[in-house]
C-alpha positions, 0 to 999 in steps of 0.5 A: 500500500503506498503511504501518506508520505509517499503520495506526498512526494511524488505530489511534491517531485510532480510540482517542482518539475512541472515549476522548472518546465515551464521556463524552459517552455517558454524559452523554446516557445520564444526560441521558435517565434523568433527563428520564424521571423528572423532571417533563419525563418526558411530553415526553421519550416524546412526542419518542422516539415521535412519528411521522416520516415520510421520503420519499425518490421511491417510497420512503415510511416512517413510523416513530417518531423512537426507530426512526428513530434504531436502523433510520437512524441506527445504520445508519450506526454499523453502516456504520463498525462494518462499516470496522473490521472490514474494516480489521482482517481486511486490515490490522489485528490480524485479519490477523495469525493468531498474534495472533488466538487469544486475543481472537477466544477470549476474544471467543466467551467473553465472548458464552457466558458472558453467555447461559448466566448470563442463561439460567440467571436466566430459565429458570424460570416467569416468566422471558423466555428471548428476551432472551438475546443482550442482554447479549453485547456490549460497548460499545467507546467505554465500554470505551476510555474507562473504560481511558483513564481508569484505566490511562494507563500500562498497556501499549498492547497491552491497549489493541489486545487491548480494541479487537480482542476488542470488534471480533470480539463486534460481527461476533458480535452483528451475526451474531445480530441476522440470525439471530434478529430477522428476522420477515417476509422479504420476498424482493424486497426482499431480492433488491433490496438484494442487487443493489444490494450487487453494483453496490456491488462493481462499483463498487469496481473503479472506482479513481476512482468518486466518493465519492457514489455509493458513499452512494447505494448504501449509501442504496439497500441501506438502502432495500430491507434495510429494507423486507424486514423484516431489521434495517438492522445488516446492511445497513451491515455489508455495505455496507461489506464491498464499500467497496475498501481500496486507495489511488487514489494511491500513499502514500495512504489508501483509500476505506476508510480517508477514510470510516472516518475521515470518518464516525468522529467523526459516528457517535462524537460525534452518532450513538451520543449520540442512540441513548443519549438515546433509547433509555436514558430509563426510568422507575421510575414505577409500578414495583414491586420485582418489575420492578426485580427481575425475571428480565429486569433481574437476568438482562441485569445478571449476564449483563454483570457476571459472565457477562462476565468469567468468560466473557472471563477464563476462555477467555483463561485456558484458551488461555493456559494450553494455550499457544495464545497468550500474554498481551498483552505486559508485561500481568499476570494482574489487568490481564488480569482488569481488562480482562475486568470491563470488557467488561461495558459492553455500553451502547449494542449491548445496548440495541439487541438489547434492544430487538429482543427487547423491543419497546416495546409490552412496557413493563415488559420493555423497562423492565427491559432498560434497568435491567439494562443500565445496572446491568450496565454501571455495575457493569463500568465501576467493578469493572474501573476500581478493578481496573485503577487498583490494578494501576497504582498497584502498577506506579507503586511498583515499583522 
């Protein structure tokens, strides 16, 4: 059985990671951004587009390198993503009913609010409804990080609050992201990744199954889930639902647990870098006020901005004030108000459904994804940290 102490640390190591991500997100995604409009711009899009081919026996894909990145590698972020929340419902703050309330409410929010603000941009002529989705999730290592940095010393449970909340919108987002970007099914290989998530199950009943056949599994189910034309964000979700939580030894952390926290550094330090690299660079070469002011970039912008906090704040308000739930503990109402701005870092996941909704064929939209979710982003991260660094600076005055 894991113990207290033992969930508390990897609660712990999981923050801190998630802390030193974001920086160095923000520093590819800076990176990216400047290459796209420097003088370098044409080799950067030569490398994001250039073809790869991968050939692993029978299976042979050739893809563009920025594919490689969102339908491989973010596999991989998925995977983790999936850990954590299995984690969570067993062990964490899910698995605690009284304690759900408010962030799984303030989670639903938080993904209303910024549909119904794009939605309501993009309605008219001109507009583009599809993207919707882009804006409805938030940016966990952005989010902690841009906390860590403007509230040290605001009490630990908006920390939990944050990373629960920011958990239950990524299991929404991955909901969506099967449900409305999945094209042309192809129902064999469909079959093929399901049979190979089932022998991954029966494998979790082998106490001492080697650590590499459950990676050749995930490898398996990753194959086929991307060869049937559903996006490979399911795949390590699922892959990861059938990795068993128990310890082999008495004391011990699970399987759950040695790769949740073996993979967490290469998916927070390489991984999600990589994604931002390739997947922020735009230019604004060409443009005209009318992409960078279009209905896409204004709607994904307000939708993270507004649509964010409002959608957040008030369904947090709303249980609250029919006491379902209480604030988090020793947090006030501006800290509450502080945390909501700072859901609107939806970075690296909107950039991923943006461009499902967006394909790079589309090059003015899928320019104004990325304007609107660096904006949107940027806005959340300064608004909710001067927020919450005023509501310290109070507390610090406070006899």
């Amino acid at each position: 059985m894991l113990t207290e102490a033992m969930a508390k640390r990897i609660t712990l190591d999981f923050l801190k990671t998630e802390s030193a991500s974001g920086v160095i997100l923000a520093a590819a995604a800076l990176a990216a951004i400047a290459l796209a409009n420097s003088p370098w711009a044409p080799v950067y899009f030569r490398f994001i587009a250039a073809p790869f081919t991968v050939q692993l026996g029978a299976f042979t894909e050739t893809l563009p390198i920025l594919d490689w990145v969102k339908e491989g590698l973010m596999a991989v972020f998925f995977f983790v993503v999936g850990l954590e929340i299995k984690y969570e419902i067993m062990r964490g703050e899910l698995a605690n009913p009284r304690r759900l309330a408010l962030p799984v409410i303030a989670a639903l929010g938080g993904m209303v609010g910024p549909a119904l603000v794009y939605l309501a941009i993009n309605a008219g002529e001109g507009g583009a409804p599809r993207g919707w989705p882009t804006p409805v999730a938030t940016d966990i290592a952005f989010a902690i990080a841009a906390l860590a940095v403007a509230g040290p010393k605001l009490p630990p449970n908006l920390r939990v609050f944050l990373l629960t909340l920011a958990i239950v919108d990524d299991l929404g987002a991955v909901g969506l992201i099967g449900l409305l970007f999945t094209d042309h099914l192809r129902v064999m290989e469909l079959l093929g990744a399901l049979v190979a998530l089932a022998l991954m199950g029966l494998l979790g009943r082998w106490r001492r199954a080697p650590y590499l056949l459950y990676a050749l599994g995930f490898v398996v189910v990753w194959g086929f889930t991307l060869k049937s034309g559903i996006s490979t964000s399911l795949a390590g979700v699922a892959a990861a639902a059938t990795i068993p939580l128990e310890p082999r030894k008495p004391g011990r952390p699970g399987v759950l647990e040695d790769f949740m926290e073996g993979l967490h550094p290469y998916v927070a330090f390489l991984i999600l870098p990589l994604f931002a690299f390739s997947a922020a660079g735009f230019t604004i070469r060409g443009l005209g006020l009318s992409d960078l002011f279009g209905p896409i970039a204004l709607g994904v912008t307000a939708g993270l901005f507004l649509g964010k906090q409002l959608g957040v704040f008030g369904a947090s308000a709303l249980v609250i004030g029919l006491k379902l739930a209480r604030r988090p503990t020793g947090a006030t109402w501006v800290e509450l108000y502080g945390l909501s701005m700072l859901c609107g870092v939806g970075f690296t996941m909107s950039l991923f459904i943006g461009q499902l909704a967006f394909p790079l064929s589309d090059a003015a939209a899928a320019a104004q994804v990325r304007i609107g979710v660096v904006a949107g982003s940027l806005l959340s991260t300064l608004a909710g940290m001067a927020v919450l660094a005023w509501s310290q600076a109070r507390r610090a005055r406070e006899p």
